[in-house]
N, C-alpha and C positions, 0 to 999 in steps of 0.2 A: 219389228216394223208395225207401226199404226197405220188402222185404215182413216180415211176419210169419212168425213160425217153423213152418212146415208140415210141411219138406222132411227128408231126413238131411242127416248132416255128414260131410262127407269128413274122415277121421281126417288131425290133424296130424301121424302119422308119416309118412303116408305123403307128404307134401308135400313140394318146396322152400321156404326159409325167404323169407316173403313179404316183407319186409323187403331180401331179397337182389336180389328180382325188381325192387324199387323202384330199384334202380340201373340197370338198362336196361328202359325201361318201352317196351313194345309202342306202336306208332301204334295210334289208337283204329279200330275194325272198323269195313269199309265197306260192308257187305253192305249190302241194303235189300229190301225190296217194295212194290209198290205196285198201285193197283185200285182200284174204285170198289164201293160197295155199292147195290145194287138192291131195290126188293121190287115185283113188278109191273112191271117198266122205268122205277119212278119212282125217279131217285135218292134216297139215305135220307142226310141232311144229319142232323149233329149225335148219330152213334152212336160207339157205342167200338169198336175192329175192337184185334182182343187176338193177337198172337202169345208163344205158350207153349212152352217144351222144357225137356227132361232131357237132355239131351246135353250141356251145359258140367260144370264143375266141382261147380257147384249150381245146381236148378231156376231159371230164368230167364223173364222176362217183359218184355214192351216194349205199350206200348197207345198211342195214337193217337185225334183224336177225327175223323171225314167234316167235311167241307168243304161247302161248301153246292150242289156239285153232287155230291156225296156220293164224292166222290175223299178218299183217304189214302196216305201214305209212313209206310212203320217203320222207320227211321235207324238206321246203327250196329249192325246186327246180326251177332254174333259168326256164324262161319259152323258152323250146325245144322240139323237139319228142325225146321221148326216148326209147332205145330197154331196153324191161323188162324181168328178166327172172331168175328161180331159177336155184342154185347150192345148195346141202346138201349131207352129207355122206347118203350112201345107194342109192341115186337117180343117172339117170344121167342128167345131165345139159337140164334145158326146152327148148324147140322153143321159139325163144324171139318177142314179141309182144309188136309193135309199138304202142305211146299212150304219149299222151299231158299231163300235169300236170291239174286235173280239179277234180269236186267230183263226179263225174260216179267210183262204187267198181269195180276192175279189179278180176277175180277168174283163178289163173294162177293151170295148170295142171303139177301134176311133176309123173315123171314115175321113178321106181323101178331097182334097175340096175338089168340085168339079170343072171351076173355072179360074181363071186368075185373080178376079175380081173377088169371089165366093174367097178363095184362099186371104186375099187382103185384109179383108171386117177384120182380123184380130193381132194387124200389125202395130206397131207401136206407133206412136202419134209422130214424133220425130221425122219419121221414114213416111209418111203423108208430110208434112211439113217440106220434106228434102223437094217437092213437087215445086214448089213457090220460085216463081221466078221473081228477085230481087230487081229495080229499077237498074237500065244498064249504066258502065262505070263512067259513061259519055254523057246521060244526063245533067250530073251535077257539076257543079253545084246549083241549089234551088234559089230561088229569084222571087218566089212568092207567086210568078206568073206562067211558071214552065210548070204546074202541075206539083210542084215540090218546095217544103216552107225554105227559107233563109235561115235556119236553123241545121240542113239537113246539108252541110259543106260536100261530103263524096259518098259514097255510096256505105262507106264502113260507116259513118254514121249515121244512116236509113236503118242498116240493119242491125246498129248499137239500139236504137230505137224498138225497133221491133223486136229485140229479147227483153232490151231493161224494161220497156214499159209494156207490153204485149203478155209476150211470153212469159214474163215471170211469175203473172197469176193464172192463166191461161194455158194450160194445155194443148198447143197449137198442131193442129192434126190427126186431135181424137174424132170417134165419131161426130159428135156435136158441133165442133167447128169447121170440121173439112165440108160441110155442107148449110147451104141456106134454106133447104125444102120446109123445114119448120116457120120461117120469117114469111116466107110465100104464104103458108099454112093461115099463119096470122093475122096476114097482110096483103088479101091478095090482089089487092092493088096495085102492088110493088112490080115490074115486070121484069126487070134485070136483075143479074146478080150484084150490079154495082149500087142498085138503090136499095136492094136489099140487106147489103156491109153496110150502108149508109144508115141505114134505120137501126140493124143492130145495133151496130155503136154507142148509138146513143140511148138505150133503154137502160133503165132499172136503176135502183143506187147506186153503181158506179157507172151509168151511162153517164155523166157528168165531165167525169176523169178521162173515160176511155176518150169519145168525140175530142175533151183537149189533144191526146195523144196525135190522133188524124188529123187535127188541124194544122198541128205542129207539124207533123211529115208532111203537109200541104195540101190533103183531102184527095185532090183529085188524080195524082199517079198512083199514088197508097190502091185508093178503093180500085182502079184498073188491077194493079196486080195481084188485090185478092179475091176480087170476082175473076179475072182470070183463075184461078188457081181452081177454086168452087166451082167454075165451068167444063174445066178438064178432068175433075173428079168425076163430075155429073156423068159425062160422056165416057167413063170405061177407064180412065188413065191410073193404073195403080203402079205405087213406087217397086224399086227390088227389093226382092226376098231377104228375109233376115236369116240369119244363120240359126238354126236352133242352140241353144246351150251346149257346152263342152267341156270335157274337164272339170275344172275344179268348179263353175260355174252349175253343174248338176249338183253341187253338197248342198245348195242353198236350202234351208227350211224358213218357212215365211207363216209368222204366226200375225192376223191380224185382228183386229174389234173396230165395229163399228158404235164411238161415241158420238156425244151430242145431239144434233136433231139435223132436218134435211135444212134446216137455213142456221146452221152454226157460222162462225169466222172463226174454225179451229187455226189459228196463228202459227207459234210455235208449241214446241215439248220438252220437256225435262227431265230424264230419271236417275241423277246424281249428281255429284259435285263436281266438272273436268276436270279440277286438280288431286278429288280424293273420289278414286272410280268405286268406291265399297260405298260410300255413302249411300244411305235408302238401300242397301243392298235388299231383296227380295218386295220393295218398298212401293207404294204407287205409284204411276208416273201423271206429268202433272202438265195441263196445256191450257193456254187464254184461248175465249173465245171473246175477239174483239170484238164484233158486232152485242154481245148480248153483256158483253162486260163483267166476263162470270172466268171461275178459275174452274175448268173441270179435271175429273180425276180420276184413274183408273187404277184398278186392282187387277193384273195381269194373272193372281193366280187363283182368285174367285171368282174373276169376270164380270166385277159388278163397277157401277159408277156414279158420280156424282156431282151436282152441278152446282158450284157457291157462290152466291152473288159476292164481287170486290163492294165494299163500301166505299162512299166519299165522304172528304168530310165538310164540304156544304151539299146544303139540301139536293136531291135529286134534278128538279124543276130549275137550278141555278148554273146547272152543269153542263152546257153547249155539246150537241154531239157534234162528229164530224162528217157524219155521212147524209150528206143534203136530201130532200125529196126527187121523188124520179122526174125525171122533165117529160120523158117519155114512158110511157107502162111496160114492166118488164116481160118481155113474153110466158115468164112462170110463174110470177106472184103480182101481176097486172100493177095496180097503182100502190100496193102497199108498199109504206116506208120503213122497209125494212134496218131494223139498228139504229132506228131512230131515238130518241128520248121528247115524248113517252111513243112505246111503253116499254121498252128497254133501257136496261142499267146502263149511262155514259161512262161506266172507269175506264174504256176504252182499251183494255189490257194487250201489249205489242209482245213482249219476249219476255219468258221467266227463264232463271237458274236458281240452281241449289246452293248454298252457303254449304261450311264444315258441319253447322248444327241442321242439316237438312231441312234447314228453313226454303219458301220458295219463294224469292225476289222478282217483282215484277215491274216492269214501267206500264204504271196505269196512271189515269184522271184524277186528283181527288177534290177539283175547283173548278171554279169560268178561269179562261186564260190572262186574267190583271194577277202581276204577282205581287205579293204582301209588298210592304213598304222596305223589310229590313234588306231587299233583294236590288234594291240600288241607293242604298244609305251607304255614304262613304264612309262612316265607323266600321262597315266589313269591310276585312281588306281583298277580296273577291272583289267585293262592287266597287269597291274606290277604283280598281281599274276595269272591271268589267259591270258598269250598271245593268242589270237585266228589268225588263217592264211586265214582259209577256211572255207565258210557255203554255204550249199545248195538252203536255203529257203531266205526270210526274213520277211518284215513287212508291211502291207498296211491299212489303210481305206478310207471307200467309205461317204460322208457326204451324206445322201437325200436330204438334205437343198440346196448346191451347186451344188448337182451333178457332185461331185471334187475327186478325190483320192489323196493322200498322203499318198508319199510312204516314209519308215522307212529303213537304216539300222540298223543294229541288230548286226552286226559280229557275235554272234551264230546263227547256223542252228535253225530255226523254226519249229515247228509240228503241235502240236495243244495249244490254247492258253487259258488262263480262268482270269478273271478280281476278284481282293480282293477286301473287305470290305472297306480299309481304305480310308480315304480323301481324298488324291491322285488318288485313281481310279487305280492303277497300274495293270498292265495287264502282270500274266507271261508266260511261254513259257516253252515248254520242246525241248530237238534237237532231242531222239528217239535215234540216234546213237551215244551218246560220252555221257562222264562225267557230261556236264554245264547243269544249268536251269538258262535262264535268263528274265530279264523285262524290260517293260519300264512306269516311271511314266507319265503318263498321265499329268497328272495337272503341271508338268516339261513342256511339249513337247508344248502341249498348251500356255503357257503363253511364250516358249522362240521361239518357232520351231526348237531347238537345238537338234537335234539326241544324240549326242556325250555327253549333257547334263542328257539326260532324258535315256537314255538305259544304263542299267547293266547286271552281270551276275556272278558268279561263280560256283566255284565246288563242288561237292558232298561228302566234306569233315567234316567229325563227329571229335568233343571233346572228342575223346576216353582216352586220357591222363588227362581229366578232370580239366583241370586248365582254363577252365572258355574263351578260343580263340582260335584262328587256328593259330601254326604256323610251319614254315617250317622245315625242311624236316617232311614231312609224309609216314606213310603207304598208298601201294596200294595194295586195293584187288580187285580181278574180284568179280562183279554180276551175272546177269542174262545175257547171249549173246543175240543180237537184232535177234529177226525176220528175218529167210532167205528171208519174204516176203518183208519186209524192207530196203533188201539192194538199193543202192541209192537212195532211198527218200530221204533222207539230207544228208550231209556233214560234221561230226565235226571238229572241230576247231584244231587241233593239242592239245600235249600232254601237259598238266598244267604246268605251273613253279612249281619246287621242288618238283615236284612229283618222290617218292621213287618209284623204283622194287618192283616185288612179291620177297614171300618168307617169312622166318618166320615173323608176327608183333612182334613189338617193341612196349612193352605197355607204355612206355616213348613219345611214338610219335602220334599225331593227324592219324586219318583214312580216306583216299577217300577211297569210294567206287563207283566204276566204273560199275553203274548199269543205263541199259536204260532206260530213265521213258519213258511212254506212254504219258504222260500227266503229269502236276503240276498243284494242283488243291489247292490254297489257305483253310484251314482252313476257316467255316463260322462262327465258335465261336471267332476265336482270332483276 
């Protein structure tokens, strides 16, 4: 398990080339500690006992769950001081004590929270969340005028809302959100908790986004119910107790590093091939940071890291980012424009994987969003039926071997990408916003370096008329609308050749359906 981006980053100059080190790769660290946790001389079964340091390469962490006579081991620890110290429900967090990895037993003291409240600081965000009273199921549907957008049909889709676009970057119920005293802090202006949701919303680089979100649920029942929520916090109201761990749930060992820097956009991660689990076996693991447009990378068993800028291949200054200026000042980085270009790299990096040859494939930036001309020339027969104009994203990988990128146009917008089964290795693509899922064969691109060669794509059009091809004119129906959180993430391509209006189908005629995938994720059996 990766931690999140906390910590600094040791500059790549100053480093040996991590890659290098994978050729004689260290025996894994044999340090350890071990102890039992007490509170009263009762053993304390089923807490977390946490050892933490600065002393590697980058902040470093290892956690462990008590046993049920409240003994624990912290395996594999590089050799450092480390502050030790428990956290479990019911307690509150121990004095952490300094202590080398060696076979001297540690007996750490855990104390009893004194209040209910005292006990909650270290519950799971989820279980504050479970607090939220959802709009009731009598409200909807929204009108625009009741408080609730026209968008917002029953209540199941207020609270599709509130996960898809909320929660899904958002930790909804950690300490920072369950409360607005910081926004007061800021803003003391503000005197409710409802103009204080109001003002957060809208701060920082993605104050832009979020405020769309709330407009769309309709502003004004949204912010009642989570300045309600914020107000019942405030006043004493904590959720039910979690269960501490059990069973097999105490084996867990949890190794983490803090890479990047405290304003990374660590995305996704990578550490092998899903189809071939050895691949990079002992190898780094490899994650985008999309704000800074860099591929970073860790060495889980030196601890050290590294930050590579993706290249484009027009100039820097020609390359549109996507994350607008703040309209409001963030309450932690006030007016900077954070991920912006300048002075940040636009490759814009969303999701790598691994290939066979442990290459790491990414959808990044490598242009402004006009695509080449050969990308709706009907001599391709892609474009003869799908002209694409415009994409967001595109295509990159990073070789370990050369320490080389090579970058891909794609003319469809890229998102996230997943590699098939078949001999070509093909790698597809979903855009998130428009009709197309496209690909590109691998074992093409390789053996020609033909872009124009090896990328495809079309559209989301079914055999509804049942005669065995796709052909022209077709029905169009709408899908699923994209994610208000998604607006400009990517760019789709303009509208299909012979793509029919809404309105009645015509069972005589083939079907697009104009539904945004998240993702395309090749079948494992076919």
């Amino acid at each position: 398990m990766l931690g999140a981006a906390l910590g600094g980053l040791v500059g790549a100059a100053s480093m040996r080339s991590l890659s290098a080190q994978q050729a004689r790769r260290p025996a894994l660290p044999q340090g350890y500690i071990t102890g039992v946790v007490r509170s009263d001389n009762v053993p304390q079964a089923g807490v977390w006992v946490i050892a933490e340091t600065k002393d590697l390469p980058t902040p470093f962490t290892k956690i462990v769950v008590t046993d049920d006579r409240g003994r624990f081991t912290l395996p594999e620890l590089p050799d450092a001081t480390y502050s030790v110290w428990v956290r479990g429900y019911g307690l509150i967090d121990s004095p952490k004590v300094q202590m080398k990895p060696g076979p001297t037993s540690l007996t750490l003291t855990a104390t009893p929270a004194r209040t209910p409240q005292e006990a909650a600081k270290v519950y799971p965000g989820n279980y504050w969340l479970s607090l939220m009273e959802p709009p009731a199921a009598h409200e909807f549907p929204g009108n625009g005028t009741n408080g609730l957008g026209p968008a917002m049909l029953t209540q199941n889709h207020w609270i599709n809302s509130l996960k898809s676009d909320c929660n899904f970057c958002h930790q909804l119920g950690n300490q920072l959100t369950r409360s607005v005293d910081h926004v007061f802090t800021a803003k003391p202006e503000l005197k409710t908790h409802e103009d204080a949701w109001e003002w957060r919303l809208g701060t920082g680089v993605r104050g832009t986004a979020m405020y769309s979100v709330l407009t769309n649920q309709g502003k004004t029942r949204p912010l009642r119910t989570f300045a309600d929520w914020t107000r019942r916090v405030a006043s004493g109201e904590v959720p039910p107790a979690p269960p501490r761990p059990s069973g097999l749930e105490r084996n867990v060992v949890l190794t983490l590093w803090d890479w990047g820097t405290d304003h990374s956009f660590m995305h996704d991660e990578i550490a092998t091939d899903k189809r071939h689990p050895t691949v990079n076996a002992y190898g780094p693991i490899y994650a985008v940071s999309a704000g800074h447009g860099t591929l970073v990378i860790l060495d889980p068993l030196t601890n050290r890291t590294e930050e590579i800028e993706i290249p484009t291949r027009a100039p820097r200054a020609e390359v549109p980012s996507r994350f607008p200026k703040p309209t409001r000042p963030s309450l932690w980085w006030g007016d900077t424009h954070l991920w912006g270009n300048p002075p940040y790299n636009p490759a814009d990096p969303h999701n790598p994987m691994l290939d066979s040859k442990g290459r790491v494939w990414m959808t990044s930036k490598i242009r402004p969003n006009e695509d080449p001309s050969w990308c709706s020339d009907p001599a391709n027969k892609y474009a003869a039926w799908f002209p694409l104009r415009n994409s967001g994203r595109q295509a990159s990988f990073y070789d370990p071997k050369t320490k080389q990128f090579t970058l891909i146009d794609t003319c469809f917008s890229t998102h996230h990408l997943q590699f098939d089964n078949d001999a070509d290795e093909t790698v597809y693509f979903n855009e998130l916003t428009g009709p197309i899922f496209g690909w590109i064969d691998t074992k093409i691109f390789d053996e020609t370096k033909d872009e124009r060669k090896a990328v495809g794509w079309c559209g989301q059009v079914v055999d509804t008329n049942g005669d065995g091809r796709i052909t022209r004119p077709w029905n169009r129906v709408a899908g699923r609308g994209e994610s208000i959180l998604y607006q400009g993430d990517t760019a789709s391509g303009g509208a299909p050749s012979g793509a029919r209006g809404g309105g009645t189908l015509d069972p005589s005629l083939d079907t697009e359906v104009d539904f945004n995938l998240y993702s395309a994720v090749p079948s494992p059996v076919d």
